[in-house]
N, CA, C, O and CB atoms as a CASP TS submission, in Angstrom:
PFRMAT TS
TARGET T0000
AUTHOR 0000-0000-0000
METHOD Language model
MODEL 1
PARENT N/A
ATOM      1  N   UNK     1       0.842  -1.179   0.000  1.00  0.00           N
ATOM      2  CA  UNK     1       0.000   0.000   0.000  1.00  0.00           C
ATOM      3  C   UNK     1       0.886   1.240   0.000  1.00  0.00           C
ATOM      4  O   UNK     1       1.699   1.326   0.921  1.00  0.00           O
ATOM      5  CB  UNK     1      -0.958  -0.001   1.218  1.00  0.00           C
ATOM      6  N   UNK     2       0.837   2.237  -0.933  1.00  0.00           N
ATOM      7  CA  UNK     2       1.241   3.322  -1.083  1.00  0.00           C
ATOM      8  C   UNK     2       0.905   4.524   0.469  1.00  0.00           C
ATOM      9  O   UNK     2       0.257   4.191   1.461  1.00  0.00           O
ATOM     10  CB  UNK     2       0.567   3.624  -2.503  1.00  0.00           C
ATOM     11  N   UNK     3       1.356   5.468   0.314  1.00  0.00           N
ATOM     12  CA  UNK     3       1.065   6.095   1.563  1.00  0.00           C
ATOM     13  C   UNK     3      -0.359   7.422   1.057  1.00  0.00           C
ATOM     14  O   UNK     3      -1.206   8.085   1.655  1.00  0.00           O
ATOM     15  CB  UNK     3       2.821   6.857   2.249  1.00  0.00           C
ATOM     16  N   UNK     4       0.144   7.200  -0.533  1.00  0.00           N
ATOM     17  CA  UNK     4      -0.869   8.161  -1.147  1.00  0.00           C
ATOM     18  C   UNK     4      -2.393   7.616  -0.989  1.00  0.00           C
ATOM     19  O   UNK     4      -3.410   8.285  -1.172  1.00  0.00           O
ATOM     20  CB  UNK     4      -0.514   8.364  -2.758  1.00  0.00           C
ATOM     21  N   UNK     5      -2.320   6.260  -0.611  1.00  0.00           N
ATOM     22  CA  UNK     5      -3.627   5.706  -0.315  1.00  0.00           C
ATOM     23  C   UNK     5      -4.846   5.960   1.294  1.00  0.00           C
ATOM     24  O   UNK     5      -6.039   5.985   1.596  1.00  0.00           O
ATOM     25  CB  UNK     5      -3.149   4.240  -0.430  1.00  0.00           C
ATOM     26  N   UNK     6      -3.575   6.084   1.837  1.00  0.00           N
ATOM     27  CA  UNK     6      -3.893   7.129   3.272  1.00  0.00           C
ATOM     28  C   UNK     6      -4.237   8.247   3.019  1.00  0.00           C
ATOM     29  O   UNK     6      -4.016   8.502   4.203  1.00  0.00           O
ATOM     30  CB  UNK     6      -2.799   7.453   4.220  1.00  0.00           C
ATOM     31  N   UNK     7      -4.666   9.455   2.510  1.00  0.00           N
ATOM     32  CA  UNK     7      -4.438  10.759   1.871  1.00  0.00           C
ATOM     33  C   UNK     7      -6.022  10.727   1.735  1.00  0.00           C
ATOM     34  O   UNK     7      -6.654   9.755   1.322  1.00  0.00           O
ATOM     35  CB  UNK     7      -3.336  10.908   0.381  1.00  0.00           C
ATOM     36  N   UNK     8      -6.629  12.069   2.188  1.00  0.00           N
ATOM     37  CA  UNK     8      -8.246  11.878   1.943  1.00  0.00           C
ATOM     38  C   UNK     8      -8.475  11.776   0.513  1.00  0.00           C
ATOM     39  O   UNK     8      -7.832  12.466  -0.278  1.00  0.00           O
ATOM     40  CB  UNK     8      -9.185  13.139   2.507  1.00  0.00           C
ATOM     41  N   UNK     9      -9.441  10.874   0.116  1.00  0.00           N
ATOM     42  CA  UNK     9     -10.078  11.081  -1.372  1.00  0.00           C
ATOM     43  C   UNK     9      -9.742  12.393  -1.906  1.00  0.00           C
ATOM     44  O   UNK     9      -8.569  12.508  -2.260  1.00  0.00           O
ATOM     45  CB  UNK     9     -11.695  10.977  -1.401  1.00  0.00           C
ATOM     46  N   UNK    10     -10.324  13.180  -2.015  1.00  0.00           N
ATOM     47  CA  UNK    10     -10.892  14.577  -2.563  1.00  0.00           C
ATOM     48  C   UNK    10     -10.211  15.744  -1.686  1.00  0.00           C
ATOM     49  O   UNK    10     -10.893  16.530  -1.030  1.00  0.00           O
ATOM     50  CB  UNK    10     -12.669  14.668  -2.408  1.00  0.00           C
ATOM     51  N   UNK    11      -8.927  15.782  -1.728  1.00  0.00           N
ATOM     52  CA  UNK    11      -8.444  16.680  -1.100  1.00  0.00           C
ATOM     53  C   UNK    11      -8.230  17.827  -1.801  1.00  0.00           C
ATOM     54  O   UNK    11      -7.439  17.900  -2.741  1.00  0.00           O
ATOM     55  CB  UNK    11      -7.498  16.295  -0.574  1.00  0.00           C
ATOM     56  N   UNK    12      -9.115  19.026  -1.259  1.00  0.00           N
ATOM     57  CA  UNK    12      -8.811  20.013  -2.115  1.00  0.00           C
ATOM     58  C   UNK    12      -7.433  20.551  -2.220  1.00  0.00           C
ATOM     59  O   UNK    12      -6.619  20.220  -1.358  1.00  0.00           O
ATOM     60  CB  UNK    12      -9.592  20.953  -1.847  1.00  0.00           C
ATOM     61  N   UNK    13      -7.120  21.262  -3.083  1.00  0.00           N
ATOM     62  CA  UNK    13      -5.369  21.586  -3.405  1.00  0.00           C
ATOM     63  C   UNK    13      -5.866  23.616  -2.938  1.00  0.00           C
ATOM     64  O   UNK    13      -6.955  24.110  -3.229  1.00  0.00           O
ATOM     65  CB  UNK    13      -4.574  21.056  -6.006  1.00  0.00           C
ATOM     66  N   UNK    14      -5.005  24.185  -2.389  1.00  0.00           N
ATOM     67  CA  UNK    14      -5.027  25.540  -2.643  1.00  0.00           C
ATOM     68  C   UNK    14      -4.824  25.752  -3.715  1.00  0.00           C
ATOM     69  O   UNK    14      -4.233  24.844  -4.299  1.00  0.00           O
ATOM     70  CB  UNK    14      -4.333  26.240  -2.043  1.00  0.00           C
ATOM     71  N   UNK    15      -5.205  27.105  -4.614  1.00  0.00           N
ATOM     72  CA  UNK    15      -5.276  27.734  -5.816  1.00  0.00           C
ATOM     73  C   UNK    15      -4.041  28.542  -5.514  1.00  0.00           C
ATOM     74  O   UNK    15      -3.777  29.294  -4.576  1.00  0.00           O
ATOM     75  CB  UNK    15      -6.660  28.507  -6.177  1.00  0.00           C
ATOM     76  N   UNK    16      -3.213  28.090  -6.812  1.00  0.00           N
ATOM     77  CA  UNK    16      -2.166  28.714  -6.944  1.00  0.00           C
ATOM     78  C   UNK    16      -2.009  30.578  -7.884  1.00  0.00           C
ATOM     79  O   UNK    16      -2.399  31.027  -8.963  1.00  0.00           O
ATOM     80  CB  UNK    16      -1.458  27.498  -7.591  1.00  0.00           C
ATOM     81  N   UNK    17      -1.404  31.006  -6.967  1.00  0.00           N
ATOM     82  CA  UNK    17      -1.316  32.769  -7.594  1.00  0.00           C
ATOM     83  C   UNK    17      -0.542  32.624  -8.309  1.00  0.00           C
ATOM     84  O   UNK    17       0.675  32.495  -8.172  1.00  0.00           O
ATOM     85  CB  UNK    17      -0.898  34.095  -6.760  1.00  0.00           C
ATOM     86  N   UNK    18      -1.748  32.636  -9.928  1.00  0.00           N
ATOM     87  CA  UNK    18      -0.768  32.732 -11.049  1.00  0.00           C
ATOM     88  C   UNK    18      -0.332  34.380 -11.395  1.00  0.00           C
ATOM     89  O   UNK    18       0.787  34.535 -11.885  1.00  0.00           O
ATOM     90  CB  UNK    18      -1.503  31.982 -12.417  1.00  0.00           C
ATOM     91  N   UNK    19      -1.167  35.589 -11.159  1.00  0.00           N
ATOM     92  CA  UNK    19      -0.473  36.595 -11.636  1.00  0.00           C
ATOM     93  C   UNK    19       0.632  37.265 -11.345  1.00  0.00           C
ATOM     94  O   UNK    19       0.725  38.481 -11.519  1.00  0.00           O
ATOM     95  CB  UNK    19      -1.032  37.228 -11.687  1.00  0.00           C
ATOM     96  N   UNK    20       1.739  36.397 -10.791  1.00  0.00           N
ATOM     97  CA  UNK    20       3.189  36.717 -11.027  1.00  0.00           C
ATOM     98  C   UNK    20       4.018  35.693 -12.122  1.00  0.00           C
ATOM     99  O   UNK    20       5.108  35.920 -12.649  1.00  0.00           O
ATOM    100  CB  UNK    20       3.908  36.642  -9.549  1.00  0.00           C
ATOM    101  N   UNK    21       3.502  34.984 -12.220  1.00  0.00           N
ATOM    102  CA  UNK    21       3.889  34.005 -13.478  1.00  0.00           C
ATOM    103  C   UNK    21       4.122  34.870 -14.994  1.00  0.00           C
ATOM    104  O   UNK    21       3.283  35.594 -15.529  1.00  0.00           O
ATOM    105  CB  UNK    21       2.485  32.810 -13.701  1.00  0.00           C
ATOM    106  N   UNK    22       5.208  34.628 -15.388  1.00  0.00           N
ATOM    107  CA  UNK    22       5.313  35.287 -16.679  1.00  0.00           C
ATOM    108  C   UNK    22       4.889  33.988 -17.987  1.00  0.00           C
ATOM    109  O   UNK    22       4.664  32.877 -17.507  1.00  0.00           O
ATOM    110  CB  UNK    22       7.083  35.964 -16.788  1.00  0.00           C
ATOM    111  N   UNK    23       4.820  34.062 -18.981  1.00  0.00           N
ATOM    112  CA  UNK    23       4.357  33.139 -19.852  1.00  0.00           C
ATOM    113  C   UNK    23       4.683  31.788 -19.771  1.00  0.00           C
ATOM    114  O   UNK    23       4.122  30.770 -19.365  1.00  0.00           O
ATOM    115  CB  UNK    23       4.647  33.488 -20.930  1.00  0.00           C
ATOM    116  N   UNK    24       5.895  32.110 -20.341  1.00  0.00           N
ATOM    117  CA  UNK    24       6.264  30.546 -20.350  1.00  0.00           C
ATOM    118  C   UNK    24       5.979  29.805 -19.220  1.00  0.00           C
ATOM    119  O   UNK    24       5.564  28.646 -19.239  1.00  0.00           O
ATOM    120  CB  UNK    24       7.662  30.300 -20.547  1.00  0.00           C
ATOM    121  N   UNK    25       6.251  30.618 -18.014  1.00  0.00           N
ATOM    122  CA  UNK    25       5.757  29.657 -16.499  1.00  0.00           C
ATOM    123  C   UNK    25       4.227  28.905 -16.587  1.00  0.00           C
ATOM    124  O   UNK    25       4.026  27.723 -16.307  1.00  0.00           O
ATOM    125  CB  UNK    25       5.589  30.894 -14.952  1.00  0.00           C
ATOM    126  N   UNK    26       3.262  29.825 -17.019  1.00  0.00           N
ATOM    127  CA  UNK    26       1.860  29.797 -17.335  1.00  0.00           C
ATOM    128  C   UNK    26       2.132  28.621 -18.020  1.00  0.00           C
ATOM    129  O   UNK    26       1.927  27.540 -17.468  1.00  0.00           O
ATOM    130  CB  UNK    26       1.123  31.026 -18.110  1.00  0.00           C
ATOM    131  N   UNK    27       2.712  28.714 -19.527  1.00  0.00           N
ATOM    132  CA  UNK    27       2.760  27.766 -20.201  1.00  0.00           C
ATOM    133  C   UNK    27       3.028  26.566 -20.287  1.00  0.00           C
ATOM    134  O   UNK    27       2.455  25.661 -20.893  1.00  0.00           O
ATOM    135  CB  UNK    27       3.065  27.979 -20.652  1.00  0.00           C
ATOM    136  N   UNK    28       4.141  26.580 -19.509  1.00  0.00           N
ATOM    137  CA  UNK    28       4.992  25.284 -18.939  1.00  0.00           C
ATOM    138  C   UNK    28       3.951  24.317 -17.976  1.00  0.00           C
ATOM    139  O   UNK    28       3.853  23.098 -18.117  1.00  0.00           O
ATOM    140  CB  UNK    28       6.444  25.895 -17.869  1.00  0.00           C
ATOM    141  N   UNK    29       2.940  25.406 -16.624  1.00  0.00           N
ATOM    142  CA  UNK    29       1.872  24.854 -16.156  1.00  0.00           C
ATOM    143  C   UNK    29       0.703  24.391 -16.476  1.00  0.00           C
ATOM    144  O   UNK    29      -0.086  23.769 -15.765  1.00  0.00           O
ATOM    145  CB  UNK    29       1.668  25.310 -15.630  1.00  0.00           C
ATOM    146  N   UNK    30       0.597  24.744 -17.693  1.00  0.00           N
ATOM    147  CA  UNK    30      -0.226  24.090 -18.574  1.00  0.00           C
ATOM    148  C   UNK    30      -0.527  22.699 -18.937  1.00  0.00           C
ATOM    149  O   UNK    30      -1.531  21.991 -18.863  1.00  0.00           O
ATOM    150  CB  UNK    30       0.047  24.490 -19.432  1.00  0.00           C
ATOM    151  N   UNK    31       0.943  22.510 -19.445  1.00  0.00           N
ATOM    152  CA  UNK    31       1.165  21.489 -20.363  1.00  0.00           C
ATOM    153  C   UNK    31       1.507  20.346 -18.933  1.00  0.00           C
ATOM    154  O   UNK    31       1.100  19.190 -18.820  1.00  0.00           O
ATOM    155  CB  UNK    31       2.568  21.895 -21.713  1.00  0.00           C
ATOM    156  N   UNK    32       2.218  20.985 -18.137  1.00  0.00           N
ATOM    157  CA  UNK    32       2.022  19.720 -16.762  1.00  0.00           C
ATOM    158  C   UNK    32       0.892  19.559 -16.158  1.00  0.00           C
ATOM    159  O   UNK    32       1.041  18.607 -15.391  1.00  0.00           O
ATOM    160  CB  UNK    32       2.837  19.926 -15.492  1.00  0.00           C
ATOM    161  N   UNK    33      -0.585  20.138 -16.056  1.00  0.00           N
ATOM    162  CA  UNK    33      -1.734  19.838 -15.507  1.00  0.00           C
ATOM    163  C   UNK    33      -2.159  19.250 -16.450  1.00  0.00           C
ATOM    164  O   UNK    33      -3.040  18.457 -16.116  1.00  0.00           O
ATOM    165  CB  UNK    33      -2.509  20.752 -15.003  1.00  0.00           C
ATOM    166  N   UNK    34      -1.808  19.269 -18.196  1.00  0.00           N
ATOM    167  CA  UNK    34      -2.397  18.617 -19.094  1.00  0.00           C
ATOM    168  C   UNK    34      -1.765  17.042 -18.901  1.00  0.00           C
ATOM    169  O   UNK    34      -2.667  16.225 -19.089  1.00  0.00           O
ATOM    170  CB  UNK    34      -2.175  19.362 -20.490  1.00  0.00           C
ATOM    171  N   UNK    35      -0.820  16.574 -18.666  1.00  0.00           N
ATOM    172  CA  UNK    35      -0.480  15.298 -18.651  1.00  0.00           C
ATOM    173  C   UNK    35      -0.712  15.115 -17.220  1.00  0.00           C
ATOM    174  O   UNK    35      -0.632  13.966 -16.785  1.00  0.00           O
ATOM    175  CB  UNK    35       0.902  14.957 -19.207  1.00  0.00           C
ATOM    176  N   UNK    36      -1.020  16.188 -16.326  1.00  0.00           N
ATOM    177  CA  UNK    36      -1.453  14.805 -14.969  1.00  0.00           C
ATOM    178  C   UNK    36      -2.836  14.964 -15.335  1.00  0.00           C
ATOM    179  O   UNK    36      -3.512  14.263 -14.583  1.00  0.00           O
ATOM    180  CB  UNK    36      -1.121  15.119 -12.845  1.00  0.00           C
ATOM    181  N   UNK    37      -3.770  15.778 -16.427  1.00  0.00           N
ATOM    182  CA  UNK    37      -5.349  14.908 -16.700  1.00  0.00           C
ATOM    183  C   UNK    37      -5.229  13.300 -17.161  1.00  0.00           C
ATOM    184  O   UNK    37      -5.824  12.384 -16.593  1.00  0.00           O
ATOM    185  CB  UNK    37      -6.288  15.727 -18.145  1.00  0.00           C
ATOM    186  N   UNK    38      -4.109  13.116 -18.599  1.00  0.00           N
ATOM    187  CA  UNK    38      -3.869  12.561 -18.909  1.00  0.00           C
ATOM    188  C   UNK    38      -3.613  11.328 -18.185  1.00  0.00           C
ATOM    189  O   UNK    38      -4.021  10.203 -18.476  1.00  0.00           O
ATOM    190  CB  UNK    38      -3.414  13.060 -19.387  1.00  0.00           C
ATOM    191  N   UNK    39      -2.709  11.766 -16.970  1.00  0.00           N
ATOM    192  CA  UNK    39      -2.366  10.607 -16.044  1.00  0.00           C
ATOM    193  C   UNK    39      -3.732  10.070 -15.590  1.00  0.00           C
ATOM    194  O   UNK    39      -4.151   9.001 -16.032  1.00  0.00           O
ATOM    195  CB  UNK    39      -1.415  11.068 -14.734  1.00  0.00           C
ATOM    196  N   UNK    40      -4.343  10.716 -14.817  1.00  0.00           N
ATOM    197  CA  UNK    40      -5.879  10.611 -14.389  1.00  0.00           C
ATOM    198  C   UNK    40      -6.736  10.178 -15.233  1.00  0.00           C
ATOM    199  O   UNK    40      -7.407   9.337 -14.635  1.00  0.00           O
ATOM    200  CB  UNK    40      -6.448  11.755 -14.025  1.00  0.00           C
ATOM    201  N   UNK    41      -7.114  10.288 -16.362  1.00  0.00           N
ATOM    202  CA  UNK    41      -7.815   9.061 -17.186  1.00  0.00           C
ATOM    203  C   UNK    41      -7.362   8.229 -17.591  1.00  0.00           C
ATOM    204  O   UNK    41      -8.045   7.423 -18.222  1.00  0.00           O
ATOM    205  CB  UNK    41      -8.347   9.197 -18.101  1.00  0.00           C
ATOM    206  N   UNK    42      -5.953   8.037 -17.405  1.00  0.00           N
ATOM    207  CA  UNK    42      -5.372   6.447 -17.658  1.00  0.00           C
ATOM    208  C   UNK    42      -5.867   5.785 -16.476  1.00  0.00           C
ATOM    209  O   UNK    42      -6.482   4.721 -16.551  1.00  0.00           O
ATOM    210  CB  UNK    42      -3.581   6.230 -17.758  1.00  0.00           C
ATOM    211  N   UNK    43      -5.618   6.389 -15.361  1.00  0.00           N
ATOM    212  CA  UNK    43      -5.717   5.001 -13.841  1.00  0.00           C
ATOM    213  C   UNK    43      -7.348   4.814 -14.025  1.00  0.00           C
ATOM    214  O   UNK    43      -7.786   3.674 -13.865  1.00  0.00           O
ATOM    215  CB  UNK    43      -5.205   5.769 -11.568  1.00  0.00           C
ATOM    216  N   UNK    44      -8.510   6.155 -14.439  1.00  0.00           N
ATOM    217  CA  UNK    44      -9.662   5.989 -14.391  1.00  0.00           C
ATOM    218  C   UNK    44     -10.084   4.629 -15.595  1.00  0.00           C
ATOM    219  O   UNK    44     -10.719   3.576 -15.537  1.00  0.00           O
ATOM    220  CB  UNK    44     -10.243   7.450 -14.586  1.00  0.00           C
ATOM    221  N   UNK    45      -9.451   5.252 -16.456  1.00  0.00           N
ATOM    222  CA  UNK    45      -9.611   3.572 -17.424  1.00  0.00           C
ATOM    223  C   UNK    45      -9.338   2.594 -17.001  1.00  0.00           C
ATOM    224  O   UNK    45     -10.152   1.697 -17.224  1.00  0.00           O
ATOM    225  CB  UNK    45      -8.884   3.262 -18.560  1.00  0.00           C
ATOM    226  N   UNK    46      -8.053   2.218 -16.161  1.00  0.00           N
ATOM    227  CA  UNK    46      -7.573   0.873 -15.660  1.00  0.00           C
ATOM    228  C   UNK    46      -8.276   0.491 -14.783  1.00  0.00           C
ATOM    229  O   UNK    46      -8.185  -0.731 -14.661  1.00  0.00           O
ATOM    230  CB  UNK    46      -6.344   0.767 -15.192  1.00  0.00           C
ATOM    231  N   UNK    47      -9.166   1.090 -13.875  1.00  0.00           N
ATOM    232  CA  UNK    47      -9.378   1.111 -13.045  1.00  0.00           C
ATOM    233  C   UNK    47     -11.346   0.254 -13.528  1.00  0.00           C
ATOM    234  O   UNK    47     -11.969  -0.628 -12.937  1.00  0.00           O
ATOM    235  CB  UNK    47      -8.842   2.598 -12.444  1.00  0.00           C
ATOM    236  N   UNK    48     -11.550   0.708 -14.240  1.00  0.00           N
ATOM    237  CA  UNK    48     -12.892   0.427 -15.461  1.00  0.00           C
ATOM    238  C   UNK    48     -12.697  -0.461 -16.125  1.00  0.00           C
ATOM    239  O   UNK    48     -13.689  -0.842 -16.747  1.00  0.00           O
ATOM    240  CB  UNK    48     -13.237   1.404 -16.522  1.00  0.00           C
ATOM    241  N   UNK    49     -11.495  -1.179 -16.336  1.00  0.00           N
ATOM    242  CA  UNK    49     -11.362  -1.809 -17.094  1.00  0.00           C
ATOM    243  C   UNK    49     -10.907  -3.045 -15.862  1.00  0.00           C
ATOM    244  O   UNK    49     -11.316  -4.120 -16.300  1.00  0.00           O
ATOM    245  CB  UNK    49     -10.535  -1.202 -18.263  1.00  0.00           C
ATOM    246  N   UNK    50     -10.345  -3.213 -14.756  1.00  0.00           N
ATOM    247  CA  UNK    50     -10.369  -4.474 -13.697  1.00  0.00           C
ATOM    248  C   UNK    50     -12.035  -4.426 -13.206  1.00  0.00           C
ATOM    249  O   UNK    50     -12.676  -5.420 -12.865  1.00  0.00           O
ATOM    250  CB  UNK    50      -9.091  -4.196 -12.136  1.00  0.00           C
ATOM    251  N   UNK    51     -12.412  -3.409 -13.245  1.00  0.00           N
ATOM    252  CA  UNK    51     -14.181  -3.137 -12.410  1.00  0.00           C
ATOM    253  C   UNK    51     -15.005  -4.341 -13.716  1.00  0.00           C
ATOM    254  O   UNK    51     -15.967  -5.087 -13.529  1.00  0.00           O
ATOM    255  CB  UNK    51     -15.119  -0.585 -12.600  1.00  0.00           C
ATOM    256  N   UNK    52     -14.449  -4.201 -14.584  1.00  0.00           N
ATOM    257  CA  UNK    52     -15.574  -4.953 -15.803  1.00  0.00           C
ATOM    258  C   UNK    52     -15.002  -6.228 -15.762  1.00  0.00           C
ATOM    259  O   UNK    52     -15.725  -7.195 -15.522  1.00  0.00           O
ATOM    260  CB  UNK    52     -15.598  -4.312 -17.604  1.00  0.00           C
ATOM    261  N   UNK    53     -13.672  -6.377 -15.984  1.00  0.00           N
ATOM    262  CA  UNK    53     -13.450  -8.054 -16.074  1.00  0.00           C
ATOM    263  C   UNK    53     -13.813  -8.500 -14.478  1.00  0.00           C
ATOM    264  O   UNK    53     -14.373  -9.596 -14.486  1.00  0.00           O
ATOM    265  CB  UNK    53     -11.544  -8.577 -16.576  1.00  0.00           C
ATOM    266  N   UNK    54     -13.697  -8.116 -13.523  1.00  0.00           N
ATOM    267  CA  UNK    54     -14.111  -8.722 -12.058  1.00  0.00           C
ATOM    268  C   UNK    54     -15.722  -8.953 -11.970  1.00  0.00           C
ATOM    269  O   UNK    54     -16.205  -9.886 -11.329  1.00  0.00           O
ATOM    270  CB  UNK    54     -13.641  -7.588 -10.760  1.00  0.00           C
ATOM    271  N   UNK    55     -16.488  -8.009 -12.677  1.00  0.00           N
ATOM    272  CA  UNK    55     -17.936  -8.208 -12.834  1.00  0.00           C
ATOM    273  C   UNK    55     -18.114  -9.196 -13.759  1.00  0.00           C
ATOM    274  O   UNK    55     -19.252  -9.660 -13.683  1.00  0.00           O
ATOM    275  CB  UNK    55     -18.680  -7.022 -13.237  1.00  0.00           C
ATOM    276  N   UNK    56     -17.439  -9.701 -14.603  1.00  0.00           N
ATOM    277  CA  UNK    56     -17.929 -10.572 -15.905  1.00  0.00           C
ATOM    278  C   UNK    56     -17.679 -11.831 -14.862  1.00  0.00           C
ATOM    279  O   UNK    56     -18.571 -12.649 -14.636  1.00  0.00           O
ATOM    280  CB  UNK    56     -16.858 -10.495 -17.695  1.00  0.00           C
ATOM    281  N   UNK    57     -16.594 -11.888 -14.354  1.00  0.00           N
ATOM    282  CA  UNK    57     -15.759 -13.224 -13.924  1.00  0.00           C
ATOM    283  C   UNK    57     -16.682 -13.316 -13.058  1.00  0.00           C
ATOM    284  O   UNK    57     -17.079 -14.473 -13.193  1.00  0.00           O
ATOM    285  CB  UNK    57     -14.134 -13.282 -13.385  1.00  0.00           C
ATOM    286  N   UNK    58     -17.434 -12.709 -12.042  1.00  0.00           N
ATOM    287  CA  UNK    58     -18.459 -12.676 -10.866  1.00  0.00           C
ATOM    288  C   UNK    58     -20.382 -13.184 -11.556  1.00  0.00           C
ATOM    289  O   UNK    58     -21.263 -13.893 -11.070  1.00  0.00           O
ATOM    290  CB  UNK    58     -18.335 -10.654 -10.164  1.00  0.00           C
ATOM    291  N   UNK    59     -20.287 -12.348 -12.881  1.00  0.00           N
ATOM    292  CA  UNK    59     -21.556 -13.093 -13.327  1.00  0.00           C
ATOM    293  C   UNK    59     -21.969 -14.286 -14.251  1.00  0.00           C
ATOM    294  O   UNK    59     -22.922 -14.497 -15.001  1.00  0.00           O
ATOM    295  CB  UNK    59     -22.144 -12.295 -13.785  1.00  0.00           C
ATOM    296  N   UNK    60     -20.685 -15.077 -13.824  1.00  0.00           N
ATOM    297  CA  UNK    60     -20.642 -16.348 -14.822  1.00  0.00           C
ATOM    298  C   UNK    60     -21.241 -17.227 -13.895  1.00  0.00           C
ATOM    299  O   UNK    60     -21.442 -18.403 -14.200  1.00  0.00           O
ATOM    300  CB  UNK    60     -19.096 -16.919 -15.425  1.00  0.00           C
TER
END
């Protein structure tokens, strides 16, 4: 067990003060919240995808 599994569900994050950020920073934060969505619908798929084969294997 990971320790991230201890960690409440739905923990809100504080909102980060972007208006000192100059572009590229903006930009750069972008493209890293875009691959941890990315990350996040991969585990949500994997995660959909053991939920369905455990239900098939359960309604045989």
């Amino acid at each position: 067990m990971d320790f991230e599994d201890l960690e409440p569900k739905n923990k809100l994050r504080k909102k980060v003060d972007l208006s000192t950020w100059n572009i590229e920073d903006l930009e750069e934060y972008i493209e890293n919240m875009k691959a941890e969505i990315v990350r996040a619908e991969a585990a949500i798929a994997e995660k959909q995808s053991v939920s369905s084969a455990a239900e098939s294997l359960f309604k045989r």
